[in-house]
Phi, psi and omega in degrees: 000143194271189188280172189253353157272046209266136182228112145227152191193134212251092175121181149278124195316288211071280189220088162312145172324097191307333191250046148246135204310105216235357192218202198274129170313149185298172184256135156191164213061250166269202204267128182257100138337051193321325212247339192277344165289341167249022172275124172318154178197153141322301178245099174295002188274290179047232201277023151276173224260161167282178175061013192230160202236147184265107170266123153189178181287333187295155228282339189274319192299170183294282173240164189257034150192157214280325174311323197269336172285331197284296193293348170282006180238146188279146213278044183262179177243032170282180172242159171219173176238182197225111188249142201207121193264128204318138197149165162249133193256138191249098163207164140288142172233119163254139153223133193230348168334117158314309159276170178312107216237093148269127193235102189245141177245111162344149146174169197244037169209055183323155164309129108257163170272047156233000193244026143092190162274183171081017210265018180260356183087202186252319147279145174300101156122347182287337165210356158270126218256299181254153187224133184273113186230171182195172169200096182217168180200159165233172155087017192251160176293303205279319184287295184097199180230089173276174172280150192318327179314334184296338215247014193258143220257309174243159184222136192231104193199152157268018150179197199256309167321341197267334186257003187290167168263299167085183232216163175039187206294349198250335187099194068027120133262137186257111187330134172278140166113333160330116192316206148245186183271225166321111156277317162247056199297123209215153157207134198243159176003044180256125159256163178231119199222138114266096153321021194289308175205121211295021197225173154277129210193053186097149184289124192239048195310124168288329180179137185218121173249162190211114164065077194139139208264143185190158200228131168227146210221116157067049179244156183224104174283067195271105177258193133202000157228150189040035208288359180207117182251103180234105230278210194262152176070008192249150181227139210234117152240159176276085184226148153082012174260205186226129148215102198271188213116183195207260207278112183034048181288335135251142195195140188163205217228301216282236176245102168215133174253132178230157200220106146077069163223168172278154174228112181282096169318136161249327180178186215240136162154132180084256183200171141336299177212142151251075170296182178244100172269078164283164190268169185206184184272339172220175189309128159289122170255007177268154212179180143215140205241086176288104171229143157074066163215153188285131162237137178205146163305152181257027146190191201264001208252334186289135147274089172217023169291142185039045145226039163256145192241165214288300209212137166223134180319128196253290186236166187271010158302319178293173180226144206216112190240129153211124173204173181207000000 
């Protein structure tokens, strides 16, 4: 196990992004509760926000799958919530709406912040009632070799160009004058799995954001390549959540900080994380920073001490900063 006060950081931090989303959504309309909206109840809108829509299997919800809520809400900057009552949903979930979208998953143990890491468990579904699955890969004899955006379970971007990944040390160019996306983007107690295959076999995304900003609180990312993807322009934060993978499981262009979550070995290959040391016009400040978090195998039976390695160069722009 590596130290539990481990700071890695891919560039120099400098002055991280002031505006990512670190705390609770804001209150609007009438007075909103994030944990009390996410308690089971006979009418779970209860104690919920005006604007906000019901996913489950059940006669009352809006709609019965989370995609069809996402596309019911209008291309505005009001905000809205999505509350998705426990169960597993096999979709893609894309958003590209500007405002603000929280998306909480029912449960009777809500994210708090005070409630240490892990809190999405070690497995899907192990302490988050909902689980978001997909089974997809690029780059297999059997997948061919589309761009990694195809293969991701959930995607946060203002258009598909804006989510490619691309090929060499620049990426993807992404057309000028492209808007930016999402500005506050939130997910409470949700796993997201890509399931393709129980191995690492191609870039298999749990998630990929592009251009937009987004915050995950007691959420769990299971993969086993590329399993978090964070594209250009995106600035991301983590706290009290999983993130499981074997291969570059983090990995991107932008910005993200992660506080207090496990980061689970599934097995050992290629590093932990890949970044892009692109070259740019102004100071890179891009990166990704794991502080005060657990890194371990994700079960007793894996043999891997000391050959998993933290970080490795995707190109040779980078820079690989680590303490603790």
């Amino acid at each position: 196990m590596y130290p539990r006060n481990l700071v890695l950081g891919l560039l120099p931090f400098l002055a991280f992004t002031s505006s990512l989303p670190t705390t609770d959504p804001p209150s609007y309309g009438s007075t909103f509760n994030r944990t009390a909206c996410q308690l089971p109840s006979s009418d779970p809108l209860a104690d919920c926000p005006e604007n906000t829509v019901l996913v489950g299997p059940t006669s009352n919800a809006h709609f019965s799958t989370i995609q069809s809520a996402i596309l019911s809400i209008p291309n505005n900057t009001t905000p809205y919530t999505i509350l998705v009552l426990p169960g597993n949903y096999t979709e893609q979930l894309n958003i590209t709406r500007p405002g603000p979208v929280y998306l909480l998953g029912q449960t009777s143990s809500p994210y708090s912040p005070d409630g240490g890491n892990n809190q999405a468990g070690d497995n899907p579904g192990t302490k988050n009632s909902v689980v978001v699955i997909w089974h997809q890969a690029t780059g297999t004899a059997t997948t061919g070799t589309l761009d990694n955006a195809f293969t991701s379970t959930l995607t946060i971007a203002p258009t598909l160009n804006a989510s490619f990944t691309g090929a060499g040390p620049d990426g993807n160019t992404v057309p000028a004058g492209t808007p930016f996306g999402n500005t506050d983007f939130r997910a409470y107690n949700i796993d997201f799995v890509n399931a393709y295959l129980p191995y690492s076999a191609g870039p298999s995304l749990a998630l990929s954001i592009s251009y937009a900003n987004a915050g995950f609180y007691g959420v769990g990312f299971f993969s086993y390549q590329d399993t978090v993807y964070i594209g250009k322009l995106a600035s991301v934060y983590m706290k009290g959540g999983t993130v499981a993978g074997q291969t570059d499981f983090f990995y991107g262009f932008g910005t993200l900080w992660v506080q207090g979550i496990s980061v689970l070995l599934r097995g050992c290959g290629g590093g932990i994380t890949a970044w892009k040391g692109t070259n740019t016009t102004f100071v890179n400040k891009y990166g990704v920073y794991l502080h005060d978090s657990v890194v371990r195998k994700a079960n007793s039976s894996l043999s891997i001490a000391q050959q998993c390695a933290l970080g490795r160069p995707w190109v040779s722009a980078e820079r690989i900063l680590r303490g603790h």
